[in-house]
N, C-alpha and C positions, 0 to 999 in steps of 0.2 A: 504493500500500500504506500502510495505519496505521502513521504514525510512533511509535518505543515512546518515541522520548527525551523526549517530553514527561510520557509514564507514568512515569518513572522515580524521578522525583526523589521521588513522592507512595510509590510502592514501597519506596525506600528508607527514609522519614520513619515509615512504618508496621513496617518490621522495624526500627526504631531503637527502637518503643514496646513492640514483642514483646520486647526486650533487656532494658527499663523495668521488664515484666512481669514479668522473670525474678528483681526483687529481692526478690519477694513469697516465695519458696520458700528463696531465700537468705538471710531473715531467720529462716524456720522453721529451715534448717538450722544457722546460725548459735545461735540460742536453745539450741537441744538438742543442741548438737555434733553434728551429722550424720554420718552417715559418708561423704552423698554434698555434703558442705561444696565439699570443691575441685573439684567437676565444675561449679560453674556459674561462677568464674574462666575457664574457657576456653569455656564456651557462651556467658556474657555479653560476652569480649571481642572472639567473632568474630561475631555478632551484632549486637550495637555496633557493631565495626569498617564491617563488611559495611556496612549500614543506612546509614553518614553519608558513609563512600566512596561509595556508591551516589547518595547527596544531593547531595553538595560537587560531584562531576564531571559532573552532568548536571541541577545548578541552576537553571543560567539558559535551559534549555531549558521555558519556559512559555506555554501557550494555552489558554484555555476548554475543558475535556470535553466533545464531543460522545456520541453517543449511542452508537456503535461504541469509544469510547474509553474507556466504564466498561462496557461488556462485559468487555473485554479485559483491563483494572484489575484487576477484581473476581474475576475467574479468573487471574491470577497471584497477587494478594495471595494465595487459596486456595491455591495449588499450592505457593508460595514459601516462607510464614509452616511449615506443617511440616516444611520442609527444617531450622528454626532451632528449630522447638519440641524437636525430638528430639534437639537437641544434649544435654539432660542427660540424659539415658535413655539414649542412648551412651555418655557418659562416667560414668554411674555402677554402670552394669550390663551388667560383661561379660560378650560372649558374646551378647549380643543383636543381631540381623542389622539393618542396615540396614534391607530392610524391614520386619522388627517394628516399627521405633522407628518408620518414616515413617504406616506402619499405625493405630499409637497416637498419635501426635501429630494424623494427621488427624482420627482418632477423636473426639479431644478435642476438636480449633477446632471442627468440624463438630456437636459437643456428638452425637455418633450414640451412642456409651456402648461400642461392643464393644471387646473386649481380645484381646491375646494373650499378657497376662501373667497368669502363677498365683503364688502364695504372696505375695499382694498384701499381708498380715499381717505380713509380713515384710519389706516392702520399707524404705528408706530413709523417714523420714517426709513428707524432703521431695520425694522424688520422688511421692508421692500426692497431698501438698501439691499439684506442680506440673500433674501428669493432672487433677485436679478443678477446677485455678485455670483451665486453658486453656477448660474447659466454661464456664465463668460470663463468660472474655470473648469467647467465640464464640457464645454462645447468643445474643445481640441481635444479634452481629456486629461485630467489632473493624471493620470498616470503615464503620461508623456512626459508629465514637468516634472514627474517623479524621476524616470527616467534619466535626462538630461543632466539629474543630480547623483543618483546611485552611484554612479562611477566613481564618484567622490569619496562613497564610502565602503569601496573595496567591495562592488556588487553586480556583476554584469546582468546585465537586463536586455540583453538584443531580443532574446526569448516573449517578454513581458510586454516590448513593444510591439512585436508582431503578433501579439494576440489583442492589443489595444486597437492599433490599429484597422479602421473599417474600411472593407473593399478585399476582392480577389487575387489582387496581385499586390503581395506585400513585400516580396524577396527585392524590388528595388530598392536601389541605394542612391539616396543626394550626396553622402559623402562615405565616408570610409569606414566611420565609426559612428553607431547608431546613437549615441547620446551627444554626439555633434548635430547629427539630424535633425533631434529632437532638441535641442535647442536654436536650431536655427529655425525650425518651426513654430516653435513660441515665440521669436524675436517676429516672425512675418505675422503673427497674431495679435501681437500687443501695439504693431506698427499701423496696422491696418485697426485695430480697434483705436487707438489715441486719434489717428484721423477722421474715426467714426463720431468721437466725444466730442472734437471742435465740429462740426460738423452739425451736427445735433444743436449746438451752442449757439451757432450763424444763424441756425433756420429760425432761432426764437424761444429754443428751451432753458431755463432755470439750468445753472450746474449740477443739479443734484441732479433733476429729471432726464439731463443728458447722460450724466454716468448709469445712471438706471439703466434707462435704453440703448444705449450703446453695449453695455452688458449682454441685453437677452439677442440684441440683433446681432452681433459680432457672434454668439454662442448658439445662436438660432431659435434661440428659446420662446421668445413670444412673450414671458411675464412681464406685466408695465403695473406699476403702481397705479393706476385707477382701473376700476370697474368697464369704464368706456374703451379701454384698451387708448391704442393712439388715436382713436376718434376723440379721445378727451380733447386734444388741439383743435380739430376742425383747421388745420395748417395743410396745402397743397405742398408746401415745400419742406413741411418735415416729413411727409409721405414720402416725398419725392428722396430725401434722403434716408428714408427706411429702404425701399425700393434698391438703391445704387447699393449699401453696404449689404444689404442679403442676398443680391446676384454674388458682389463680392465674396461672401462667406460659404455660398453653397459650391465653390470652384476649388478643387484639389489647392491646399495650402500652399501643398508640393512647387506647382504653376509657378506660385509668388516667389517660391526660396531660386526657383530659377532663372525666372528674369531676374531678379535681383543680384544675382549672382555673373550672368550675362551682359546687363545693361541693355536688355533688348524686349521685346515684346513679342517675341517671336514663339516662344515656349509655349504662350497664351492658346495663339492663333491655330499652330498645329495640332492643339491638344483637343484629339477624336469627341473627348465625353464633354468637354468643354461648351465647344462648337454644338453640338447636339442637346448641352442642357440650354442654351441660351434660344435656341433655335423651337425649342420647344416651350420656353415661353413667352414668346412671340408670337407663335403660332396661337396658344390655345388664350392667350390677351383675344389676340383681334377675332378668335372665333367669339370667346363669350360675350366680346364688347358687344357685335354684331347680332347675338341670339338675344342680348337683352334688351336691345335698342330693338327688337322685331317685335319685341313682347312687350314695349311698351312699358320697362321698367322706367328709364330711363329718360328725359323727353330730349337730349340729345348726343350724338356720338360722343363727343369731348368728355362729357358727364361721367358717359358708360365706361369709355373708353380710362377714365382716370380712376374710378372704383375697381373697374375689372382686374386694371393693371399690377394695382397695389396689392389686392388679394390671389390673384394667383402667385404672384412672385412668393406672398407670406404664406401662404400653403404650400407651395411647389419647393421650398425652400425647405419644410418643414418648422416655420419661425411659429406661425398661430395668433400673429395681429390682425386685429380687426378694427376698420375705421366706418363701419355699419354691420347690420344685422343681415350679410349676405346668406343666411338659411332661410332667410324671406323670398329669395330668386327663384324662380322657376328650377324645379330637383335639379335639373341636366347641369347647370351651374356649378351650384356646390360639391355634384356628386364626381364632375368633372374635374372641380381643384382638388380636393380630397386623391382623387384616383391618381392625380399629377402628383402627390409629394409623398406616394408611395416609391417614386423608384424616380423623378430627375433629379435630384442633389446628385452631386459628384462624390466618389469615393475619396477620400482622404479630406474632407470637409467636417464644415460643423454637421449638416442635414443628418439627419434619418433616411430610411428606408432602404431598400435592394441598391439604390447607387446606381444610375445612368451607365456605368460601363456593363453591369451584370444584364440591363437589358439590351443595350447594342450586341455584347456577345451573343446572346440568347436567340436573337434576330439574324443573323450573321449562319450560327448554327443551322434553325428553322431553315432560313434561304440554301444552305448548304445539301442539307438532309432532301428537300425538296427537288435541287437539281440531280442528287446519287439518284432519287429513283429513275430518275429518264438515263442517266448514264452510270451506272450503278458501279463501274470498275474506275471513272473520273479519282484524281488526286486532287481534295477542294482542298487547303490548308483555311484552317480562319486566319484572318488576317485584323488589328485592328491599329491602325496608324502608319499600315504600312509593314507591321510586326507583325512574324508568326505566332500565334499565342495557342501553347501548349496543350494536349489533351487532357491532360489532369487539371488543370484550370477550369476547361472546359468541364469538366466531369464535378468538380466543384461546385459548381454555381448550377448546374441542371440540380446536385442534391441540395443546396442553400436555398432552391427554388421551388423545390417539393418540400423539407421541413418548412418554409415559408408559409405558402397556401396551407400545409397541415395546422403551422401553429395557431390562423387567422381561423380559419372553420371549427377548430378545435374551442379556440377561446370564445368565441361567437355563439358554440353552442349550450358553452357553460354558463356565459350571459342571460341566453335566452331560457336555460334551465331556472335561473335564480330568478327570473319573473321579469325582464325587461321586454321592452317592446321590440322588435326586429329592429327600427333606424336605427334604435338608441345603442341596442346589444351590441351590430354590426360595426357601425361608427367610432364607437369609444375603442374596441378593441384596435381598430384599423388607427381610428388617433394614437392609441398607446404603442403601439408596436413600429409605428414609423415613424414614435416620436413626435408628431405633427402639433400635437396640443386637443383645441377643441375637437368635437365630430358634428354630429348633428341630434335632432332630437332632444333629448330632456338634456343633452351635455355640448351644446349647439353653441355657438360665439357667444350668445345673449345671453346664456346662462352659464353655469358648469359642473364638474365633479361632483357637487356636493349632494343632489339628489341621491346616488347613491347608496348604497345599507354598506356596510363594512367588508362583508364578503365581494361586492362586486370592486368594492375599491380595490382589494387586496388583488384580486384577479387584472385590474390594468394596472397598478404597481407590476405585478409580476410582465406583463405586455410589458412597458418600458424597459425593462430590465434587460427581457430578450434582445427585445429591439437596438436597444444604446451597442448590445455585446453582440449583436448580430449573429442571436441564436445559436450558431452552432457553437459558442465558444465556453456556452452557458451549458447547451443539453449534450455537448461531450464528457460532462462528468456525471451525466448517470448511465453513460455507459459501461459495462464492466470490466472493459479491456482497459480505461481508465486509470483501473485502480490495483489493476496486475502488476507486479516486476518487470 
C-alpha cells in the first residue's frame, strides 16, 4: 500500500501557505475595522498550527514522488485545503452549516463560482475579500505554487505537477526543470492579473471591488461580492473589461510564458486550441445575439449583441458572471452557453471542463475512423498543429470521455433520486463538474446553491472536486491496482 508519510510533510507545508493566505483578508479586515477582524485569529492559528504540526512530525519522512504519489497528493491537498478555507466563514457567520462553509470554500479553490450565500452586499468585507482571494489562488492551482517552492525544501515534485496539471498532454516542457515552469507560470499569472486590477480600477471600480474581481476573473471563478453579480455596475466598460481578461484566462498560460519568453506573438497565433477556442466564441456571440434579437428579446442588435457577448464569454470560460437574469432567454440560449463551457477553455488555463484540445482530438479521430471505413488499410496519423499526436493520448481522452459522460449521468441521476426536478438535477451537476458556477432552474444566475438539502450539496461539492482534478486523477484511487506494490 502507498505510504502517506512521505505525502505529509508536503501537505502540511501547503496548508501552512493556505494560513499565509489568510493574511490577505486580515489586512482588508484590519484597514476597515471588520466586523469579521477576530474570526481569522483563530482560523489563522489553527491552520498554522495544523500545517507545521503536520511538517515538524513527519519531516524526515522523505522520497522522490512517484506517479501514484501525486495522485494521491493532489486529491488531499483538494479535499484538505477547504476543510481550513472555511474556517473564516465559520467563525464569522453564524449559523452557517458546516456544509455550507465546506461547499463554499471548495467553491472557491476549485474557482467553480456557485454559492450558497445571499445578501453577499452585506457581508463582512473581508469575508468577500476572502471567497474571491481563494479563486485567484486556485485558479492556476495552489499546488503549482507549491510546487515552484518544494525544490527548496529538498522535494521533487515533477510527479505532483503532472497530476495538477489539467489537459492530455502534460509530458511538455517550457523549460528544463518543472519548478522553473511553474514559477514562470505564476509570474505570467500574477502579471496578467495586476493588469486585470488596474484595469478594473480605469473602468470605474472602488480598489477593493477591483481586487475582488480581478480575483474571481483572472481564476475564473465568477464570485463578486454582490448578489447582482457585475450587473451591480450596470458599467458597458467594466463588462467590456471582464470580457478581455477571461478570453485572457481561458488560453493555455503556457501561450503567455512563451511569447514572453520570444518577444513575439506568434506562439499565440499558431496555437490549434487557441485559435478554435476564440473562434468558437464568436461564432456562438453572433448566433445567440441573432436568435434573441429574432425572438424579440432584445429590441436591438447592439443590445443583444452586448449581453450575448458578455455571457457566453462568462460561461464558455467557465467564470459564472452575470450582468442579467439570462435563464429568462429563450432554453436554446442558456442551454447553449452552459453546453459551451463544458469543453472551450483551453487546457492549461484557469477554465473547467474537457478542455478544447480533448474535443478537436476527439473530432480529428471521429473524421479519421470515418474515412478507415471507405479505405480501411489508409495510414491516417492524427495530427494537431501540424504534430503527430500519439495513440495513447488518443486512447486517453476516448477513456477521460467515457468516465466523463458516466460521471455526468451518474451524478444526474442521484440528483434526481434525492427529489430534484430534471433542469435543476441536470444543470447543477453539469455547473459542478465543469466548474462553470451557476446552472439553471432552482440554482439558475438569479438564485443559487442554497435551495439545496445537505445531501445534494455534498453531491456537487463532490462534482467540483472531480471536475477541478479532472476525474481521473481522483477515481484512480479507488482502483485496486492503486494501492498494490
Amino acid at each position: 500500500m502507498t505510504s502517506l508519510l512521505p505525502l505529509l510533510p508536503i501537505l502540511g507545508f501547503v496548508i501552512s501557505l493556505l494560513a499565509l493566505a489568510m493574511l490577505v483578508p486580515l489586512a482588508f479586515a484590519f484597514v476597515g475595522g471588520d466586523a469579521a477582524l477576530l474570526a481569522y485569529d483563530g482560523a489563522i492559528g489553527i491552520t498554522l498550527g495544523c500545517g507545521l504540526a503536520l511538517w515538524w512530525f513527519t519531516r524526515r519522512y522523505k522520497r522522490e514522488l512517484q506517479p501514484r504519489d501525486g495522485f494521491l497528493l493532489v486529491t488531499l491537498i483538494w479535499t484538505v485545503l477547504p476543510l481550513f478555507a472555511m474556517l473564516p466563514l465559520l467563525f464569522a457567520l453564524p449559523g452557517l452549516s458546516v456544509t455550507d462553509a465546506y461547499f463554499e470554500a471548495m467553491s472557491g479553490l476549485t474557482a467553480s463560482g456557485g454559492t450558497v450565500l445571499t445578501g453577499l452586499d452585506h457581508l463582512p468585507l473581508s469575508i468577500n475579500v476572502w471567497r474571491c482571494f481563494l479563486q485567484l489562488i486556485g485558479g492556476l492551482g495552489v499546488v503549482v505554487l507549491a510546487v515552484a517552492i518544494l525544490p527548496l525544501l529538498g522535494v521533487g515534485a515533477a510527479q505532483l505537477f503532472k497530476a495538477e496539471i489539467p489537459g492530455p498532454m502534460k509530458e511538455a516542457k517550457l523549460t528544463p526543470r518543472i519548478a522553473e515552469t511553474a514559477r514562470g507560470l505564476w509570474v505570467v499569472y500574477l502579471g496578467l492579473s495586476l493588469l486585470c486590477l488596474l484595469a478594473y480600477r480605469a473602468a470605474g471600480m472602488g480598489w477593493a471591488d477591483a481586487f475582488m474581481h480581478m480575483c474571481s476573473t483572472m481564476g475564473l471563478g465568477g464570485f463578486s461580492p454582490y448578489d447582482a453579480s457585475i450587473g451591480h455596475f450596470r458599467s458597458q466598460a467594466i463588462e467590456a473589461v471582464a470580457i478581455v481578461f477571461m478570453v485572457l484566462a481561458g488560453i493555455n498560460f503556457a501561450r503567455y510564458f512563451v511569447v514572453w519568453r520570444t518577444r513575439s506573438l506568434a506562439p499565440l497565433w499558431r496555437d490549434v486550441e487557441a485559435r478554435a477556442f476564440v473562434l468558437a466564441l464568436v461564432g456562438t456571440t453572433m448566433l445567440i445575439a441573432l436568435y434573441l434579437l429574432a425572438h424579440g428579446q432584445y429590441a436591438s442588435f447592439g443590445e443583444a449583441l452586448r449581453h450575448t457577448a458578455f455571457h457566453v464569454v462568462s460561461l464558455a470560460t467557465t467564470t459564472g458572471y452575470a450582468s442579467t437574469d439570462y435563464a429568462q432567454w429563450p432554453t436554446f440560449a442558456p442551454m447553449m452557453m452552459i453546453l459551451l463551457g463544458c469543453f472551450a477553455g483551453c487546457a492549461g488555463s484557469a477554465a473547467g471542463g474537457v478542455k478544447m484540445v480533448r474535443m478537436l482530438l476527439l473530432a480529428k479521430q471521429a473524421y479519421r475512423e470515418l474515412v478507415r471505413i471507405i479505405h480501411p488499410r489508409a495510414v491516417l496519423p492524427v495530427k494537431l498543429g501540424g504534430s503527430e499526436v500519439s495513440q495513447p493520448v488518443i486512447a486517453s481522452i476516448i477513456a477521460f470521455m467515457m468516465v466523463y459522460g458516466a460521471t455526468l449521468a451518474g451524478l444526474t441521476l442521484v440528483m434526481l433520486f434525492s427529489g430534484l426536478e430534471p433542469i435543476t438535477a441536470a444543470t447543477a451537476v453539469i455547473a459542478s463538474v465543469n466548474n462553470i458556477g451557476p446552472g439553471l432552474g432552482d440554482v439558475g444566475p438569479a438564485v443559487n446553491f442554497q435551495g439545496l438539502n445537505d445531501f445534494q450539496t455534498w453531491v456537487c461539492t463532490l462534482g467540483m472536486l472531480l471536475g477541478r482534478l479532472e476525474l481521473l486523477a481522483v477515481l484512480v484511487l479507488l482502483t485496486p491496482q492503486f494501492w498494490r506494490k
